[in-house]
N, C-alpha and C positions, 0 to 999 in steps of 0.2 A: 109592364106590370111587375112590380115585386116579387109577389109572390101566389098561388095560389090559396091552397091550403096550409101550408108550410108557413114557416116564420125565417124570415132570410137572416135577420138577426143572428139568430139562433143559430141558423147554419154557417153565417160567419163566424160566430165564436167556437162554436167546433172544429171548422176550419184551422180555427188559431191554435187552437190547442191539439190539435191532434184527432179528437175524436169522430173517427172514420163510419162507424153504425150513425152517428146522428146526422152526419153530413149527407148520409145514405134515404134516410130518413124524410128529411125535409126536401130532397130532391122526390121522392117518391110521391112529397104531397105538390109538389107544382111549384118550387122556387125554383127561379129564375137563376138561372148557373151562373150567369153573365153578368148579375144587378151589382150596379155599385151605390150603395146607399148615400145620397147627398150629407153625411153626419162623417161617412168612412170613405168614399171614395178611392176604396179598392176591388176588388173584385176577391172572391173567396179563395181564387185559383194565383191570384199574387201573394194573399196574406201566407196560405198554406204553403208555397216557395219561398217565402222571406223566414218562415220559423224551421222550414226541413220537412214537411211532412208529405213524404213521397206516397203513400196509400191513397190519402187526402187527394192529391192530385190530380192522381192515376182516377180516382173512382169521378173525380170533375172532369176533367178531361173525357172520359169514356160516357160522360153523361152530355157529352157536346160544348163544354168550354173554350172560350176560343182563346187559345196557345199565342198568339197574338195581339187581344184585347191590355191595350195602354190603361194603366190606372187612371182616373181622373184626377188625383194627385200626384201632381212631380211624373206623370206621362210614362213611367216605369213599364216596362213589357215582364210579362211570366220570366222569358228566355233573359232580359237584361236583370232582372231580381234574384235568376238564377247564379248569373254571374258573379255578380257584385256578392251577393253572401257564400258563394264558392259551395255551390250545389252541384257539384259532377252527375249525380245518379237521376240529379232533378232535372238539368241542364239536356241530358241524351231522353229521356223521357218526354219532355215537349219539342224536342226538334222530330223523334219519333210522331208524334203529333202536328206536327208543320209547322215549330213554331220557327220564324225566320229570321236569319240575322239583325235585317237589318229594323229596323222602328218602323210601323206604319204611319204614313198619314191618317191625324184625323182631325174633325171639327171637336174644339174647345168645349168641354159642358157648357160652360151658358150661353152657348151661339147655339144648343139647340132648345134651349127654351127663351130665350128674347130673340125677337125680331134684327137682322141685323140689317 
C-alpha cells in the first residue's frame, strides 16, 4: 500500500526538495517510507541522496527506510547514489544505518506483478 492517510506524492516532492516538516508529516499520516511509485520509481530515501538532503534522510531512515532498498530504476542503492553524487556526510549516515557495500539482490518490478 502507498500510503495511508498521507499522500506519497507529496512526500516525494519534499523529499526532492529539501522539505524535512512535510516529509515528517506524511510519514505521520501512514506513507509508506519504502514506496516506489510505478510513475518514479525511486524511493524518497534515494531521491533525497541524489539532491544532498541529509535531514531528509536522517528523518527516513529513523522512520525505517531500508539503507539498502535498490531503486526500481537503473537498480541504484541509497549507499551507491551516495557515491556517485559524492555525498560523504550522506555516505557514513546510511552505512551508520547498515547500508552495505555491496548491491543486493533482488526480483525485477514486473516479475512481481506478472506471473513468471
Amino acid at each position: 500500500m502507498a500510503s495511508g492517510g498521507g499522500d506519497w506524492k507529496d512526500m516525494y516532492q519534499a523529499a526532492e526538495r529539501g522539505d524535512v516538516a512535510c516529509v515528517r508529516f506524511h510519514l505521520s499520516e501512514g506513507v509508506d517510507v519504502d514506496y516506489q511509485h510505478p510513475e518514479v520509481m525511486l524511493s524518497a530515501l534515494v531521491t533525497s541522496v541524489i539532491q544532498g538532503h541529509t535531514e531528509v534522510a536522517r528523518v527516513l531512515l529513523i522512520h525505517g527506510a531500508n539503507p539498502n532498498l535498490p531503486a526500481e530504476l537503473g537498480n541504484l542503492t541509497p549507499l551507491q547514489a551516495a557515491q556517485k553524487y559524492e555525498r560523504a556526510e550522506l555516505k557514513k549516515l546510511l552505512q551508520t544505518f547498515g547500508a552495505a557495500e555491496a548491491p543486493p539482490t533482488r526480483t525485477r518490478f514486473w516479475e512481481r506483478w506478472l506471473p513468471v
